[in-house]
C-alpha positions as CSV (number, residue, x, y, z in Angstrom):
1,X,0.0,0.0,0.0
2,X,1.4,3.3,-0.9
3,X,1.9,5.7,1.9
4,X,2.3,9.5,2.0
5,X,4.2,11.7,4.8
6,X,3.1,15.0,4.9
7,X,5.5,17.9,6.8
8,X,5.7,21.5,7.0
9,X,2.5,22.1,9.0
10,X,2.8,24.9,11.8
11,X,1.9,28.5,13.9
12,X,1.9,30.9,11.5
13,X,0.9,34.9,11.5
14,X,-2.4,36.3,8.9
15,X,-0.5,37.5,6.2
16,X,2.3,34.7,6.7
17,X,3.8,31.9,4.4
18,X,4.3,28.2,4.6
19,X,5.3,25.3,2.7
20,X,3.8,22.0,3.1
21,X,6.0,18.5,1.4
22,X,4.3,15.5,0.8
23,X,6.5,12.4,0.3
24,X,5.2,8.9,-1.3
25,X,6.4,5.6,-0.6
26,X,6.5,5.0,-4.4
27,X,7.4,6.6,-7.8
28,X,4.7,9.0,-8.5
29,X,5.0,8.8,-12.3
30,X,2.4,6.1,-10.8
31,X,-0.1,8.7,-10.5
32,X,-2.8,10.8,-12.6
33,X,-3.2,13.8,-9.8
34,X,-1.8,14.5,-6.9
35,X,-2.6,16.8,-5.0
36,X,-4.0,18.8,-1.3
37,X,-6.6,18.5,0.4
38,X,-7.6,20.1,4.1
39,X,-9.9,19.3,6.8
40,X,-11.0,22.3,9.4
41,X,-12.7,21.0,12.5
42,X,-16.0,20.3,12.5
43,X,-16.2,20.7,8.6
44,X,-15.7,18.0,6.0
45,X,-12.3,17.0,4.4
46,X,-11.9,19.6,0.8
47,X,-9.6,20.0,-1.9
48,X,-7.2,22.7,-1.9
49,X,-5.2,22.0,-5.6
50,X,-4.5,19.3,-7.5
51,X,-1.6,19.0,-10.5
52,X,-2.0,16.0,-13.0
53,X,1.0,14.2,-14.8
54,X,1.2,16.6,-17.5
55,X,1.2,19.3,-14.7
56,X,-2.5,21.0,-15.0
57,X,-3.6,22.2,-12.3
58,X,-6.8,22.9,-10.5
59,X,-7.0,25.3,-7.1
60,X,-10.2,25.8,-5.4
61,X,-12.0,28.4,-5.6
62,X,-10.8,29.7,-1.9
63,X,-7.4,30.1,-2.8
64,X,-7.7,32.9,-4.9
65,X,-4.5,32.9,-6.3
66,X,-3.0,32.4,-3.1
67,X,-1.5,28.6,-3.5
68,X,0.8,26.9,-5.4
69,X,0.8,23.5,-5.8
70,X,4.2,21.6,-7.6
71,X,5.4,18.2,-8.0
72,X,9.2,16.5,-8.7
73,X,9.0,13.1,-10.0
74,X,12.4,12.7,-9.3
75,X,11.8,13.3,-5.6
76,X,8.8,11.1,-5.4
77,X,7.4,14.5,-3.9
78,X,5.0,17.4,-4.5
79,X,4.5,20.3,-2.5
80,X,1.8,23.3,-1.6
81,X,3.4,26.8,-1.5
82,X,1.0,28.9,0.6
83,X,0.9,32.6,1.0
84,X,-1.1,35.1,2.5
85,X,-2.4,32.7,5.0
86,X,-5.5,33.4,6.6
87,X,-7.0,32.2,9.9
88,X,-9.5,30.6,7.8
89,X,-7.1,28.4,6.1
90,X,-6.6,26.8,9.6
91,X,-6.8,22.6,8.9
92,X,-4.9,19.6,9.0
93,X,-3.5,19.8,5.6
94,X,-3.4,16.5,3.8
95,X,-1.7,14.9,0.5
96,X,-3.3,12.0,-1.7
97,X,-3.0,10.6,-5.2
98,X,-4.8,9.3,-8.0
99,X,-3.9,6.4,-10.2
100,X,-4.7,5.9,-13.5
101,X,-7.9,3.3,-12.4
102,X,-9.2,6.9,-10.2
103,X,-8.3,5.2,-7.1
104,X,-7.1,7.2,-3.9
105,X,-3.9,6.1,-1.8
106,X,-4.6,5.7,1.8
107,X,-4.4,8.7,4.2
108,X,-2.0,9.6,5.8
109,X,-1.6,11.9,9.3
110,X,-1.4,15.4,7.4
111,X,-0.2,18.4,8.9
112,X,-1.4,20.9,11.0
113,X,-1.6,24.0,9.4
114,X,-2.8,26.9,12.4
115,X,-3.1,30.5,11.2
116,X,-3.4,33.0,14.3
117,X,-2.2,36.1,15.4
């Protein structure tokens, strides 16, 4: 079963920056779409942005420009550059994958991503 690992989660300032990593446990050439996805408390689990093979990429409508979402093949690794951070974008951040049969990996821990002042 492939696995991810998710890092870069933390405290951060409104107006502030982070950047989360996701690593798989296998070559993600494997793989349609990755992407983010984020769950606030209380609300359910949402995508954030998604890039495909061929690098397209889809952001949701909250992130306004805001987000930027990248992969390296080499690395086995894509990643979710985040900006102007908002305490609304407070959520455990997670990473997931699509195969080629639109089958999701399992999820993993994600990341806490807190945006206060």
């Amino acid at each position: 079963q492939v696995q991810f690992v998710e890092s870069g989660g933390g405290l951060v300032q409104p107006g502030g920056s982070l950047r989360l990593s996701c690593v798989a446990s296998i070559d993600i050439v494997s793989f349609s779409t990755v992407g983010w996805y984020r769950q606030a408390p209380g609300l359910v689990r949402e995508v954030v942005a998604t890039v495909t093979y061929d690098n397209g990429t889809v952001y949701a409508h909250f992130v306004k420009g805001r987000f930027t979402i990248s992969r390296d093949n080499a690395k086995n690794a894509w990643y979710l550059q985040m900006n102007n951070l908002n305490p609304d974008d407070t959520a455990v951040y997670y990473c997931n994958a699509l195969d080629f049969k639109f089958r999701f990996g399992n999820w993993g821990q994600g990341t806490q991503v807190t945006v206060s002042s």
